[in-house]
FIKOLZA-1660 file (N, C-alpha, C; in steps of 0.1 Angstrom, whole numbers, plus 5000, padded with zeros to 4 digits):
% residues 63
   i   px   py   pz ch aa at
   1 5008 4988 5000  A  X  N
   1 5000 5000 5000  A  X CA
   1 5009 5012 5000  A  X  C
   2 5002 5024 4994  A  X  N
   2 5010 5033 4993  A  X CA
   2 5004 5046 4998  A  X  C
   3 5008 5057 5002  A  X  N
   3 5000 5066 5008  A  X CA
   3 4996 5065 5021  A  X  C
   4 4993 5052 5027  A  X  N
   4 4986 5052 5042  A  X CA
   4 4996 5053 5052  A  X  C
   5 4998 5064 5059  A  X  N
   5 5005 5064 5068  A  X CA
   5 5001 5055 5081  A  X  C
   6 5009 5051 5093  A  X  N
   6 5007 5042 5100  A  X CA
   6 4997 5049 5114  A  X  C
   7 4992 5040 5121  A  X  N
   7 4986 5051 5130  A  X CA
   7 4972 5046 5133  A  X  C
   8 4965 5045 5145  A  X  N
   8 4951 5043 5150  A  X CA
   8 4943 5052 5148  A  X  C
   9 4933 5052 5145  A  X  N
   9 4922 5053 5139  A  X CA
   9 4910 5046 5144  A  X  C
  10 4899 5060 5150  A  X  N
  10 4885 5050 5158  A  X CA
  10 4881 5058 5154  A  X  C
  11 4868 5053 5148  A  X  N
  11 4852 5058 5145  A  X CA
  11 4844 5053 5149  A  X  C
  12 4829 5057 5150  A  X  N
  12 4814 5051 5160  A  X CA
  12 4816 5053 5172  A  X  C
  13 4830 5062 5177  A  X  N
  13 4825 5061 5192  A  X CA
  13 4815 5076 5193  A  X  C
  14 4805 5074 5205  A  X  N
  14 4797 5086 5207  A  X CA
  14 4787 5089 5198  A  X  C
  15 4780 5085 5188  A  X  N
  15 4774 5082 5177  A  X CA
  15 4767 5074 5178  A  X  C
  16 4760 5063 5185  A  X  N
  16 4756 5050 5185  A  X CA
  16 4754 5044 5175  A  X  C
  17 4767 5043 5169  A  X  N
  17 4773 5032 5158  A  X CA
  17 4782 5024 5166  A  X  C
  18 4780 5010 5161  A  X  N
  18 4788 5004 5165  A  X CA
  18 4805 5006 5164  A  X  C
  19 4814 5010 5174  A  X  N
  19 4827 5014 5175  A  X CA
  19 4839 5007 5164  A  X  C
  20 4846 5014 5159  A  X  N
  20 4856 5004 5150  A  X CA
  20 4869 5012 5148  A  X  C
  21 4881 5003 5154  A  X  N
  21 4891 5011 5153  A  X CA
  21 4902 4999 5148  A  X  C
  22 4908 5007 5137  A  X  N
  22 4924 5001 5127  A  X CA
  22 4933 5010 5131  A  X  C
  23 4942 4996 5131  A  X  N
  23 4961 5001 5137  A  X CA
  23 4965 4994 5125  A  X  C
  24 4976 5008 5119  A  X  N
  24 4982 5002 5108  A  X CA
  24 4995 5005 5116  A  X  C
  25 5002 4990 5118  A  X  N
  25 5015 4996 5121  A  X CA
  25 5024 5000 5115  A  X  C
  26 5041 5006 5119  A  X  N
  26 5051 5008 5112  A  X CA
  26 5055 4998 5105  A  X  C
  27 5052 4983 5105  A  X  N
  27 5060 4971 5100  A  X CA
  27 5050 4967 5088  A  X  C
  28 5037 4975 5090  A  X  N
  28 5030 4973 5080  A  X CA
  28 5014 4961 5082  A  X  C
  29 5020 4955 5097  A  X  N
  29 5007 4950 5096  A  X CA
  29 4994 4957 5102  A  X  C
  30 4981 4949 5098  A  X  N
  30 4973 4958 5102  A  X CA
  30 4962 4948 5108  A  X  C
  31 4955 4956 5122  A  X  N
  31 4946 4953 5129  A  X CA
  31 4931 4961 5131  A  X  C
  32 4920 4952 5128  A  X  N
  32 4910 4960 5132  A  X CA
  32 4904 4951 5139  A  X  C
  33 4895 4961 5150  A  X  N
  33 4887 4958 5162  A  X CA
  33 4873 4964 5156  A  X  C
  34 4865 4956 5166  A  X  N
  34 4847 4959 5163  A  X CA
  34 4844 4957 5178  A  X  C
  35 4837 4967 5181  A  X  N
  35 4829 4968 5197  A  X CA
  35 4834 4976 5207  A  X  C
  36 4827 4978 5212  A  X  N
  36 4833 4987 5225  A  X CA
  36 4849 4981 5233  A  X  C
  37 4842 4969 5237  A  X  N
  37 4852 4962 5245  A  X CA
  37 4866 4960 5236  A  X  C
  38 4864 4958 5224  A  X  N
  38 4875 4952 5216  A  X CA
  38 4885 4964 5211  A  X  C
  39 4877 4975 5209  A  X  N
  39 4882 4987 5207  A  X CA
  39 4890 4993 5218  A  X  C
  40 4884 4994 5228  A  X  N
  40 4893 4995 5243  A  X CA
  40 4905 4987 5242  A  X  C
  41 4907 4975 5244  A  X  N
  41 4917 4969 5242  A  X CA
  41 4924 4970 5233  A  X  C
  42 4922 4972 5220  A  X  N
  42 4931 4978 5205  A  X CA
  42 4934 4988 5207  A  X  C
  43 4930 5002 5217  A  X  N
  43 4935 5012 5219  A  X CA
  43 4943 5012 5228  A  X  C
  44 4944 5004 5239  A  X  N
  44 4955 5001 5250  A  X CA
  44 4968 4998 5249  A  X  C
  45 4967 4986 5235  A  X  N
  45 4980 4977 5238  A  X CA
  45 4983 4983 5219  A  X  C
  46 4978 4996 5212  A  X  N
  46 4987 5002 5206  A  X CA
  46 4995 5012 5207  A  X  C
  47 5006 5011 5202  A  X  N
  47 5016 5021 5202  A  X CA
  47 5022 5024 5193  A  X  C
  48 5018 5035 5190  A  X  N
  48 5024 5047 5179  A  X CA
  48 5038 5047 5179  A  X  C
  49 5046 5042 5165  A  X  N
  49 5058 5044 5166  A  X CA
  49 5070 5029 5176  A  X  C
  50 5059 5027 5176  A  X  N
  50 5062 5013 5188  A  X CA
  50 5054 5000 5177  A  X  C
  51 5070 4993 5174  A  X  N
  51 5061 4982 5165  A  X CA
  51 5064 4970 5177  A  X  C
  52 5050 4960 5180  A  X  N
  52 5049 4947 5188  A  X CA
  52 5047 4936 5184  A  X  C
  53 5051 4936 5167  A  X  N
  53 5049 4927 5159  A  X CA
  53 5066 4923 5157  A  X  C
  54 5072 4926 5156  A  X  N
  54 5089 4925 5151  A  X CA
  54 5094 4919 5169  A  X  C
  55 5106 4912 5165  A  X  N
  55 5116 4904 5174  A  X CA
  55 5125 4913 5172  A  X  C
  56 5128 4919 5188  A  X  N
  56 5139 4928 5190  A  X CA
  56 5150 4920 5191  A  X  C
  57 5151 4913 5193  A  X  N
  57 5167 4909 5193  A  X CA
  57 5171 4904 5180  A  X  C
  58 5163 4906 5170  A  X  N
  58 5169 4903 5154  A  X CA
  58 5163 4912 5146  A  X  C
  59 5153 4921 5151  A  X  N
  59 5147 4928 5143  A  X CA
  59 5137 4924 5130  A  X  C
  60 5137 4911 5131  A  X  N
  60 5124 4905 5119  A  X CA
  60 5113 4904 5125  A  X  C
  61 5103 4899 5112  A  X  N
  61 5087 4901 5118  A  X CA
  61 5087 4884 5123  A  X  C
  62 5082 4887 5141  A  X  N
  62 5076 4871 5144  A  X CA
  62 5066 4865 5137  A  X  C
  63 5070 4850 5140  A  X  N
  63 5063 4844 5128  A  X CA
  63 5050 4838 5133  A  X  C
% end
């Protein structure tokens, strides 16, 4: 993909639409959440600029 920078992203909150937030990481993978509860959690354990997909002590993506 080209253009999308990396970065969380939530919509539906406060709207009574159902909640939905995508984490596109720096490594390029990407996660979406659906629901309140799931969205909470996807907002918690992302970090901006912090990839938790890659093995620091080699620096490749775990498999």
């Amino acid at each position: 993909m080209t253009g999308i920078q990396p970065g969380l992203t939530v919509r539906g909150i406060g709207r009574n639409e159902l909640p939905v937030a995508d984490w596109l990481c720096t490594c390029g993978c990407h996660e979406r959440a659906r629901g309140r509860s799931a969205v909470i959690e996807l907002t918690t354990r992302a970090h901006v600029q912090q990839c938790p997909h890659t093995n620091p002590t080699t620096g490749r993506a775990a498999a």
